[in-house]
Every structure is written in C-alpha cells, then in structure tokens.
C-alpha positions as CSV (number, residue, x, y, z in Angstrom):
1,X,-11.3,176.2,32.8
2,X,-9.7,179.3,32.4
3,X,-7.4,179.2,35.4
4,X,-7.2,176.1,37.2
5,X,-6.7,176.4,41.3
6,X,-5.1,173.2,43.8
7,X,-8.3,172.3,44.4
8,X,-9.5,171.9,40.6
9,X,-5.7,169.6,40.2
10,X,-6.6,167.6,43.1
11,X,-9.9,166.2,42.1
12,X,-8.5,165.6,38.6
13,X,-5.6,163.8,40.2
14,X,-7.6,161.6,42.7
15,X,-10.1,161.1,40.0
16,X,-7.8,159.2,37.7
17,X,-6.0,157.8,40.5
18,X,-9.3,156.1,41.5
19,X,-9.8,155.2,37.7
20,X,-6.3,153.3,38.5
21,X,-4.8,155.9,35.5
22,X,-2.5,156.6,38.0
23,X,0.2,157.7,35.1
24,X,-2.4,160.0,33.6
25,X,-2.4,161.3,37.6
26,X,1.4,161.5,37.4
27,X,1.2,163.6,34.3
28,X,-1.2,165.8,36.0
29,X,0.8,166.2,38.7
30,X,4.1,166.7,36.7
31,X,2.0,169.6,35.1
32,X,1.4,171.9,37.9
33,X,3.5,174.4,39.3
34,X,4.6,173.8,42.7
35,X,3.2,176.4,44.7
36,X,0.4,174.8,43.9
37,X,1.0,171.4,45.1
38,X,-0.4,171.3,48.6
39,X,-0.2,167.9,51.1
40,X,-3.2,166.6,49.1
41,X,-1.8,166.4,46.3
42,X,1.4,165.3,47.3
43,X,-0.8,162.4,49.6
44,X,-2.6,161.6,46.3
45,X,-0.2,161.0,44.1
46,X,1.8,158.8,46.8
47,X,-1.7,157.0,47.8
48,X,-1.8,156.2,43.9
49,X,0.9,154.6,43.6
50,X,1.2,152.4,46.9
51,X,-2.7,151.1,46.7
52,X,-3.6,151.5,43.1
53,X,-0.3,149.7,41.6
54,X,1.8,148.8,44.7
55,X,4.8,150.8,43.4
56,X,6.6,151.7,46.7
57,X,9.9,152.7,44.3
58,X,8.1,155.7,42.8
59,X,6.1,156.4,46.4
60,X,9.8,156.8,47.8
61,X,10.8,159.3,45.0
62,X,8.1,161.6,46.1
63,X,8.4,161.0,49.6
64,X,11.3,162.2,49.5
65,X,11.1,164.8,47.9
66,X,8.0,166.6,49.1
67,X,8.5,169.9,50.9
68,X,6.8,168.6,54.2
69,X,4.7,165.6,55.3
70,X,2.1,164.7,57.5
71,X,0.0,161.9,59.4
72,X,-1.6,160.7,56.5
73,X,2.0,160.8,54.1
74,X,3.8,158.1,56.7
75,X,0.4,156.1,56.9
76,X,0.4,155.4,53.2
77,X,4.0,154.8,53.0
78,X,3.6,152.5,56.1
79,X,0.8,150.7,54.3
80,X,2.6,150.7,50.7
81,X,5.4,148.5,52.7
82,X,3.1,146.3,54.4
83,X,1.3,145.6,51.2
84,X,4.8,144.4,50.0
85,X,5.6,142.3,53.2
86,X,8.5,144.2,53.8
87,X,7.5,144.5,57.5
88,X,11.3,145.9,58.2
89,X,11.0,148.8,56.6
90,X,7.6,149.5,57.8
91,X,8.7,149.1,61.1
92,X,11.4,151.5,60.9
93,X,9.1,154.3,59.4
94,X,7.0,153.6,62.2
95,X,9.8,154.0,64.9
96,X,10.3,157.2,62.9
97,X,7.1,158.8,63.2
98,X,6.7,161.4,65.9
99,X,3.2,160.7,65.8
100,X,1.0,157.6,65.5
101,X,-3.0,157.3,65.3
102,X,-5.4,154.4,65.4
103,X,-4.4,153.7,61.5
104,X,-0.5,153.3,62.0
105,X,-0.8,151.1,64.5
106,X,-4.1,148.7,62.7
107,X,-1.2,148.8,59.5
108,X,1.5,147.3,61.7
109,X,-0.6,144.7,63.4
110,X,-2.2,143.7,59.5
111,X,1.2,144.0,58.5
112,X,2.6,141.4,60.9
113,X,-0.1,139.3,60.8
114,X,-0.3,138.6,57.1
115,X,3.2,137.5,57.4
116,X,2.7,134.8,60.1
117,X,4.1,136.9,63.0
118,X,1.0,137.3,65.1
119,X,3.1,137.7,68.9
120,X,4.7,140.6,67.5
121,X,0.8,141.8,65.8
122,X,-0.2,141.2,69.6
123,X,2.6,142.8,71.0
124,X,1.8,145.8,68.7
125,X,-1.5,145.6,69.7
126,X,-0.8,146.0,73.6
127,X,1.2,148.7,73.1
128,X,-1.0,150.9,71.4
129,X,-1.7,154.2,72.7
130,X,-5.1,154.2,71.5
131,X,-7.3,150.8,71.2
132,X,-10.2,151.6,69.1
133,X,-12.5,149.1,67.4
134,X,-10.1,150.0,64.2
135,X,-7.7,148.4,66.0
136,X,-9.2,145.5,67.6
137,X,-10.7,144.6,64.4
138,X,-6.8,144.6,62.9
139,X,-5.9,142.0,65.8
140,X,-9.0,140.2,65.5
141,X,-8.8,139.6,61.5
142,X,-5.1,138.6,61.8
143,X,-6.4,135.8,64.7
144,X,-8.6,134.6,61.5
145,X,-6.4,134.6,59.0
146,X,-3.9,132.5,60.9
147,X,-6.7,129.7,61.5
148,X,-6.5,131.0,65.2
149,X,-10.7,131.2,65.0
150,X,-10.5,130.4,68.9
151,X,-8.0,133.1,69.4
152,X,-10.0,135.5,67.9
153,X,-13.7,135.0,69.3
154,X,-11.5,134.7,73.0
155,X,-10.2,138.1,72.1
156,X,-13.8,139.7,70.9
157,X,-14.9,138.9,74.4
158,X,-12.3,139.8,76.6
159,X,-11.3,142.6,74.7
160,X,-14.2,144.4,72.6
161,X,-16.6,143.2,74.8
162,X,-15.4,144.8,78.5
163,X,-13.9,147.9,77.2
164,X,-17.1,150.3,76.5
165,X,-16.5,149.0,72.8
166,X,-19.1,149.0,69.8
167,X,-18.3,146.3,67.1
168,X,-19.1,148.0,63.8
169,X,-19.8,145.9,60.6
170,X,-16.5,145.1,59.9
171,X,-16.1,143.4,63.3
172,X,-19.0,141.0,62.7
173,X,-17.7,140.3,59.5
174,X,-14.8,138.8,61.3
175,X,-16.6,137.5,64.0
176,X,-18.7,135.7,61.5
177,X,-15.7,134.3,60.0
178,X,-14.3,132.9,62.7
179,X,-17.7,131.0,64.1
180,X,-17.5,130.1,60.0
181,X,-13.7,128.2,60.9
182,X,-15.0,126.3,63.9
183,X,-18.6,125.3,62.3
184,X,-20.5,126.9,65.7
185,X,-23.7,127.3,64.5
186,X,-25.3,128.6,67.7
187,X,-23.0,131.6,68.6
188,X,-23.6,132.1,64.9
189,X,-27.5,132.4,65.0
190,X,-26.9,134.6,68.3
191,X,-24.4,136.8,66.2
192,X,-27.3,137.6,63.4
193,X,-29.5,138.0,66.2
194,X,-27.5,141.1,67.7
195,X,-27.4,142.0,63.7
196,X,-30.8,142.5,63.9
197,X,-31.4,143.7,66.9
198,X,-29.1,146.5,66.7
199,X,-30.1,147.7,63.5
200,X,-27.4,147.2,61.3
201,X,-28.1,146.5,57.1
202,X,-27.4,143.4,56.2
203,X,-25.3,144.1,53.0
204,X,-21.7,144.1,51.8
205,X,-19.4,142.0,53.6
206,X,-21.7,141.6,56.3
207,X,-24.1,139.9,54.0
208,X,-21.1,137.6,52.7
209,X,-19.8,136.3,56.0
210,X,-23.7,135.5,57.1
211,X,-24.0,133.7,53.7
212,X,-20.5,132.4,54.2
213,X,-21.2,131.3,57.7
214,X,-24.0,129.7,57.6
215,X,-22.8,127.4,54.5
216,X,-20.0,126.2,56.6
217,X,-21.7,125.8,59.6
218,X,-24.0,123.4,57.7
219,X,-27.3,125.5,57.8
220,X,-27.2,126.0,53.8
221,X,-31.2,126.7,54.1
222,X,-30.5,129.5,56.4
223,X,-28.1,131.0,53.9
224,X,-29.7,130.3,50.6
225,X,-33.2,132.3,52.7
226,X,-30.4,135.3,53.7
227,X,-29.2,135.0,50.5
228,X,-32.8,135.8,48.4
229,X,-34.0,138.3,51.0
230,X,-31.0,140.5,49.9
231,X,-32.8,144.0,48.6
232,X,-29.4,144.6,46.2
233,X,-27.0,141.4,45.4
234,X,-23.6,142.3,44.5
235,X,-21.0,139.9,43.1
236,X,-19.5,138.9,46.3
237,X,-22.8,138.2,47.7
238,X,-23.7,135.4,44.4
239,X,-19.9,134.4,44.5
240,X,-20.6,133.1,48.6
241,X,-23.8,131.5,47.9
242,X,-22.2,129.8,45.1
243,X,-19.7,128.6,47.1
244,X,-21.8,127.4,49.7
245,X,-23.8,125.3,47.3
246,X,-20.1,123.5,46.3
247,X,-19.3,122.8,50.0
248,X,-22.5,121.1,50.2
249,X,-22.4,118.9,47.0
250,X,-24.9,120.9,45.3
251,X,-23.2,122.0,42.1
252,X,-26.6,121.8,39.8
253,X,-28.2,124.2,41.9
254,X,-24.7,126.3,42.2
255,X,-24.7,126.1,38.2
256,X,-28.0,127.3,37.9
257,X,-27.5,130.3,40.1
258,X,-24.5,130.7,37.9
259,X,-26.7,130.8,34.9
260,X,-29.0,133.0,37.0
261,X,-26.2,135.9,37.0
262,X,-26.1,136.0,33.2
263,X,-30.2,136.8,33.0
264,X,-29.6,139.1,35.7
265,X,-26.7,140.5,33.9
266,X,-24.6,140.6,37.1
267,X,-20.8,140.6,35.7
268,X,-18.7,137.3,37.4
269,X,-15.5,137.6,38.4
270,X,-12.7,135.5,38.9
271,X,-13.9,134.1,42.4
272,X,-17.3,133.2,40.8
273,X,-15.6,130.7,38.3
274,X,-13.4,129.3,40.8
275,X,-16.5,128.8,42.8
276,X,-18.7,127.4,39.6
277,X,-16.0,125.0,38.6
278,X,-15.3,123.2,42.5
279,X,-19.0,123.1,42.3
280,X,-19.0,120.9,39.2
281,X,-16.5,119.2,40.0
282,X,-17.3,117.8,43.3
283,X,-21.1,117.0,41.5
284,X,-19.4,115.3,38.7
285,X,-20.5,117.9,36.4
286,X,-17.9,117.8,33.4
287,X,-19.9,119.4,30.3
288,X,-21.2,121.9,32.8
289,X,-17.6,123.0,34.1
290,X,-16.5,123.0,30.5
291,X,-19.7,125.5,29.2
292,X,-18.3,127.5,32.2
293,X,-15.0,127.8,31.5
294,X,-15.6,128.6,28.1
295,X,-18.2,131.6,29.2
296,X,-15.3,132.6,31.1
297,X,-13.0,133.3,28.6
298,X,-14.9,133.7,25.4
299,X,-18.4,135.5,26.8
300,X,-16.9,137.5,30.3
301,X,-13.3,138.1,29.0
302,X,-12.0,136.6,32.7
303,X,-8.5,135.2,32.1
304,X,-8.3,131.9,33.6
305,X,-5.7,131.9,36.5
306,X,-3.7,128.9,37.5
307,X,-6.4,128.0,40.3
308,X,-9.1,127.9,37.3
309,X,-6.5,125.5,35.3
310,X,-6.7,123.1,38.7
311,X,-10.4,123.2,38.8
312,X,-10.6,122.1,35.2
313,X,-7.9,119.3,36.3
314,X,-10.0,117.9,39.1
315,X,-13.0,118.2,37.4
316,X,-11.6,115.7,34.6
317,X,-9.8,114.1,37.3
318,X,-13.2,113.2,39.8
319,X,-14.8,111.9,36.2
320,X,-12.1,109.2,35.1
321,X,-10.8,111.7,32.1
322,X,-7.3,110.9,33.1
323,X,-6.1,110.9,29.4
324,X,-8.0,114.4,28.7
325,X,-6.5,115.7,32.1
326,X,-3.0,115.2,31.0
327,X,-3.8,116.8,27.7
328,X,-5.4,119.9,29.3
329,X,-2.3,120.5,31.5
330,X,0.0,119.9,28.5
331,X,-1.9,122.4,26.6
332,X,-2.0,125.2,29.5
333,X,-0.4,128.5,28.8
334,X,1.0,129.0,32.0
335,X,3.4,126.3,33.9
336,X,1.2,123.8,36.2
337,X,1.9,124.1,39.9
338,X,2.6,121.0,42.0
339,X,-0.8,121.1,43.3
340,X,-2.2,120.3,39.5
341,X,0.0,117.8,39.1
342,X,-0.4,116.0,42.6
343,X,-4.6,116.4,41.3
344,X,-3.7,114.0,38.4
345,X,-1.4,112.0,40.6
346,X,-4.3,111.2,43.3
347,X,-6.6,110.4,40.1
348,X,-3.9,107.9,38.9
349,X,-4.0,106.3,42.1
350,X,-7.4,105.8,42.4
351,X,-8.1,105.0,38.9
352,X,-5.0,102.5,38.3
353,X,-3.2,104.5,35.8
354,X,0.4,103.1,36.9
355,X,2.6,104.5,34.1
356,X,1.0,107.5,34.3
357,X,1.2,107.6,38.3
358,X,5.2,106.5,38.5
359,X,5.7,109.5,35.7
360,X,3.7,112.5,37.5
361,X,5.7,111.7,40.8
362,X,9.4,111.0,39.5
363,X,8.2,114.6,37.7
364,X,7.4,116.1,41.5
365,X,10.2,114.9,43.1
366,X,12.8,116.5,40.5
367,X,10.6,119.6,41.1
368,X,10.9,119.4,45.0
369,X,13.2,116.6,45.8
370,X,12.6,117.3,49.7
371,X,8.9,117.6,49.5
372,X,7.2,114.7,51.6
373,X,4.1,114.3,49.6
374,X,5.2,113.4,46.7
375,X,7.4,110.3,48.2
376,X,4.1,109.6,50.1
377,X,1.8,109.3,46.5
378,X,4.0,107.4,44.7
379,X,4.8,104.8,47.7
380,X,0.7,105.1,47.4
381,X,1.0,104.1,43.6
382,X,3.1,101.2,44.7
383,X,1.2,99.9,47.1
384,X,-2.0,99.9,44.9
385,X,-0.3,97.5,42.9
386,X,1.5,95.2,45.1
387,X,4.9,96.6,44.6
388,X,5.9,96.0,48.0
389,X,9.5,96.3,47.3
390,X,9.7,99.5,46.0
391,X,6.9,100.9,48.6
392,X,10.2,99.7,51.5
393,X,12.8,101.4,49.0
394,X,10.7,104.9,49.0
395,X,10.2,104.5,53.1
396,X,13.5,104.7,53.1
397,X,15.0,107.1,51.0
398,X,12.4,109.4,52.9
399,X,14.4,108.3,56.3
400,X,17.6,109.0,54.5
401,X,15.9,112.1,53.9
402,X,14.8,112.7,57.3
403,X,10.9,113.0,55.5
404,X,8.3,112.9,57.3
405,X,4.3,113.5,56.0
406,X,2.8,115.6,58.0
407,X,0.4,114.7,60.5
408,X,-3.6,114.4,60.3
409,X,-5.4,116.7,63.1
410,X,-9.2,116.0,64.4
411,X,-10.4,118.1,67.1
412,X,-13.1,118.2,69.2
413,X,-15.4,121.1,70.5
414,X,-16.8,120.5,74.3
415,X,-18.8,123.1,76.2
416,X,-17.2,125.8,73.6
417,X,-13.8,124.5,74.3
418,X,-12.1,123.3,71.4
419,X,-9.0,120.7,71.7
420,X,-7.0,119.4,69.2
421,X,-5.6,116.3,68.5
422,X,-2.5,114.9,66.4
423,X,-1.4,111.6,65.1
424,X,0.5,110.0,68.5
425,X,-0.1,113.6,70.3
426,X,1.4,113.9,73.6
427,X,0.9,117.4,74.5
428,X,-2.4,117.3,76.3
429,X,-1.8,117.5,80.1
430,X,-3.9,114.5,80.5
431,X,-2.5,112.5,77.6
432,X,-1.8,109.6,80.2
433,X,-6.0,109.1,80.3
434,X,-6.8,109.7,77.1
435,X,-4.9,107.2,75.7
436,X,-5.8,104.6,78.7
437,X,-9.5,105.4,77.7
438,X,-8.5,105.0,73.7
439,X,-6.6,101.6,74.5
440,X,-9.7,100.5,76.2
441,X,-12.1,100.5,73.3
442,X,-13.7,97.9,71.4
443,X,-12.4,97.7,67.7
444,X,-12.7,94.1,66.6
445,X,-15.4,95.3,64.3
446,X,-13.4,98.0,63.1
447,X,-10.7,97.7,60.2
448,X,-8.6,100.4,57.9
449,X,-10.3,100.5,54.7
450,X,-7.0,99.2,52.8
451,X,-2.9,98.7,53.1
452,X,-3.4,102.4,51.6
453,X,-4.1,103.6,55.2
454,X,-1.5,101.7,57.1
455,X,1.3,102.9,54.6
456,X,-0.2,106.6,55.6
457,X,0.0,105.6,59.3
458,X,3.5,104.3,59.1
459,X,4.8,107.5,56.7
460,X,3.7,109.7,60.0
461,X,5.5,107.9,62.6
C-alpha cells in the first residue's frame, strides 16, 4: 500500500492478534506513528495480550500509557485480571470505573464465581444497575460450576423467567447443564421442547449440552439420534457423544465413533482422547486405548497431558497390568500427580499386590503427609491382608493427626426437591424422624460387602 491509514494498522493488528501472533501485532503496533493510534488500536493490542496469551504485565504497560481510555479499555483489563484470579485487583479497577455496562458487571460475577466466592458473585449480581440476560447467564453459569445445579435452575425461574427476560442460546446451554448435574430427564425433554418451539438451531454449545444432557440423564438413545441429525458436527459435538458413550460403558461403540472422525477427517483434540481413553478403560479395552494413544501423539501431533497419562494408568490398572502400570508412570515425561498414583494404589488393593500397595502409599504420604486418603488406602491395603495391627496403628496416627476422610453424600430428588444426605447428618430439620424411620428397617438380610466397608465407616466417624 502506498500510504497506510489507522484503519489499514488496525485490521493488520487484530488480524494477527486473532492468529494469536500477538508479537507480530506488537511489532505492528510499535511501527506506527502515534497520531495514528486511535482507542482501537490501543484496545487491540491490550485485548491481545489479556485473552490471546493472558499477559496482564504487558496489558498494564499500555494501559498505562495510552493517551485516554474507554468502556471497552477497563473491560479487558477487568477481564485480563479475572482470567488470572486475581479478583482484588479486578475489583479495584471496577470501583474505579466511572462507568459500568452489562459486561463489567457479567466479568465480576464470572470472576468471583470461578474462584469459589459465589455470595459475593450474587451480591454483585443484585447490585447491578442493569440485569440483562448477559448477566443472568454470568450468575447462572457460576451456580453450575459450583455444583449448585439447584441454585441455578431456582434462579432461571425466579429470575429470568418473571422479568420480561428471553434466554438466548447460551442460557439453555447452562440450563441444560444443570438438568445434566441432577440427572432430570423430564425438565430436560421440556427444555428441547422450548428449543424447538422457539426456533432456535440446534448447533454449537447448544448441540453439546443436549448431547451432554441427555447422556447423563440416562437417555443415551436420545442423544446418539440428536447427535446424527446434526447438519454440521464440530469437534465438541463428536467429543460429547464420545463421552456419553464412556458414561454408559460403551467404549466399542465410543472407539468406533473415534475411528469414524479419522474417515471423516474431523481433527481430535485433547478432550477427544481423554474421552476415547475413559471409554476404553471402563470397557476393558487395553490394545484399543494403546492404538489411541499412539494416534495421538504420532498421527494427530496432540501432546499427551497429565490427565491422558492417568487414563493410560487406569486403563492398565482396570485390566490387572499392575507391573506395566508402574512402568508407564516410571517412564512418563512429566511428574505423576497423586491422583495417578492413588489409580495404581486402588489397583494394588484390589488385585493383592501388597509390596507394591505399602510402597505407592508410604510414597503419598511423604508427598502430602496431612492428606486423609492416602492413610485411608493403605489401612485398606492392610486390612485386605489381615494386618489388623497396623490397620489400628494407621487409625491412629490419623487421630493424632486430627484426619478425618471425608464423608460419602447420596441425595434424593422428591417432587423436584432435591435433599441431601451425609454420613451421620444432622442438619435436616426433621433428622429426629428420619433416623427413627431408618432405625426401624429390616436389615437382617442385608450385610457390608467386606471389613473393607466397615474400616470406611469407622475412618468417617
């Protein structure tokens, strides 16, 4: 070009920033004079570095250096914090701003959400100037993502529902999700039914969370027809069907749909692989999980993450391959997490691999010494063989230790009320009853399935 104008620089910029060349973008950038740097540019170079490689350090520098800012400048710092769970800082930007739209106040409630803090998400939420289905969604998501399904499908019908409110696609995504938690098949059903009804494309995320839903609602018919009547199936879309197939024990079907992808040269990603290998390894599938692995580094150039290295482990593990387990974790390139090693640990267990067992959990202990679980499998390993002594000697070092494992929960969903029980729970208002009716049963004919399950009972209480 012979002379090059901002708007020319800013769709080079935002180009390379969405090709995540975001240093090319900085070079760019460095390049032009400044009178022809306008906001957009200035946004776009900030916007690269906060969402494209979550470098707040560099957003700062040109935050604070650009000539003026506007709406969309404190949004993406606001958003480049939160990404970073540093909710502090956000918050203080956010006290700073002398103005706030619908997309400062979704950041903060995501923000707070993600780290655990979902009173203050709600209290951000209340206060909002302006509650649009942006938003709710924020407040609804952050329900779901805190396992607080009931909290959320409450909220969708107290709040979106009597306030002249639309949900859009993204709000039945997390609608979907949260019917997907608590296994509600009917409000489910009645969910793709207003989907319909109303017109809106099954596709996306929208297509995922029906796939998703159904799977874990137990209607895995329902989402394998969704599933093929799909006009265009992306990755995400072959990724949830796969992983509905696992939940259900169906990992030669999930493996075929697996091999499907590679004639319909649909690229996998890391989630597919995760979702292959639990697949196999739940249907005992070892040489299939290995082919897959394999295809995954050699064929699809995916490199195997540590939850791919723990699929591998329980796949070996569910088979009996105890001794080719232990040889796959020594050989990992990356450190194994407790997690892997309590995988092999479980196996030992089951399988009667004491020396094996007693070295895995003296291993976890030194890793966590004031971790519960691992005291908990290796009085399990004990037990298995009769140790008795040493199953008392780990009960009490774990009193010593003020340890405790932590309880089991069952709940129970009545007339779309769901309550929740725990190991010797008191907290019910009508506790008293419960426990009279519970004390009244009949279980002569009942028994624990081994001294396993009363060593369990007695770690709780």
């Amino acid at each position: 070009m012979p002379e090059r104008d901002s708007v020319s620089f800013n769709a080079m910029i935002d180009g390379y920033v969405k090709a995540g060349l975001v240093g090319v973008a900085r070079e760019l950038f460095d390049s032009m004079a400044d009178e022809l740097k306008n906001l957009r540019t200035w946004n776009c170079m900030i916007g690269g570095y906060v969402q494209s490689e979550g470098d707040i350090g560099r957003a700062w520098e040109l935050f604070e250096t650009m000539p003026k800012r506007d709406l969309v400048t404190w949004n993406l710092m606001i958003d480049g914090h939160v990404k970073c769970k540093e909710m502090e800082v956000a918050n203080d930007l956010f006290c700073t701003m002398l103005e706030r739209d619908v997309i400062s106040w979704a950041t903060m409630i995501d923000g707070y959400a993600k780290i655990g803090s979902l009173d203050i998400a709600r209290d951000m939420f209340d206060r909002a100037s302006e509650k649009d289905i942006v938003v709710c969604n924020a407040m609804m998501a952050g329900y779901v993502q805190n396992g607080n399904s009931i909290d959320a499908l409450r909220f969708f019908h107290d709040i979106v529902g009597t306030n002249n409110l639309y949900p859009d696609k993204a709000t039945l995504s997390i609608v979907l999700s949260a019917i997907a938690q608590l296994g509600r098949t009917d409000e489910g059903a009645a969910i793709h039914s207003y989907i319909l009804d109303n017109g809106f494309k099954v596709d996306g995320k929208l297509g995922v969370a029906l796939i998703d839903m159904y799977s874990k609602c137990g209607n895995i018919e329902s989402a394998i027809n969704l599933f093929e009547s799909l006009e265009v199936k992306e990755v995400d879309h072959w990724n949830a069907m796969i992983g509905g197939l696992a939940i259900h024990g169906l990992g030669e079907l999930a493996f075929e749909l697996f091999m499907e992808m590679q004639t319909r040269l649909v690229k996998p990603d890391d989630i597919t692989f995760i979702g292959v290998l639990n697949s196999c390894g739940h249907a005992g599938l070892v040489k299939e999980g290995q082919i897959c692995f394999e295809l995954m580094r050699r064929v699809h150039n995916v490199g195997p993450k540590l939850q791919h290295y723990g699929c591998m482990v329980d796949i070996l593990c569910r088979a009996g391959q105890l001794d080719e387990a232990k040889e796959f974790i020594d050989e990992m390139p990356i450190e194994p997490n407790d997690i892997i090693w309590r995988t092999l640990l479980s196996a030992c267990i089951i399988y009667e691999k004491f020396y094996l067992g007693k070295q895995i959990a003296e291993h976890l202990i030194r890793l966590d010494v004031n971790n519960p679980g691992s005291y908990v499998l290796l009085s399990n390993l004990y037990a298995g063989f009769g140790m008795w002594g040493e199953v008392s000697r780990i009960r009490a070092e774990m009193g010593n230790r003020a340890l405790k494992k932590l309880p089991g929960c069952s709940s129970i969903d009545l007339n779309g009320v769901v309550f929740e029980f725990l190991v010797g729970d008191q907290s019910h208002p009508r506790a008293g009853e419960v426990y009279s009716l519970v004390d009244g049963f009949d279980v002569s004919g009942l028994s624990l399935k081994s001294e396993l399950d009363t060593i369990d009972l007695e770690l709780v209480s």
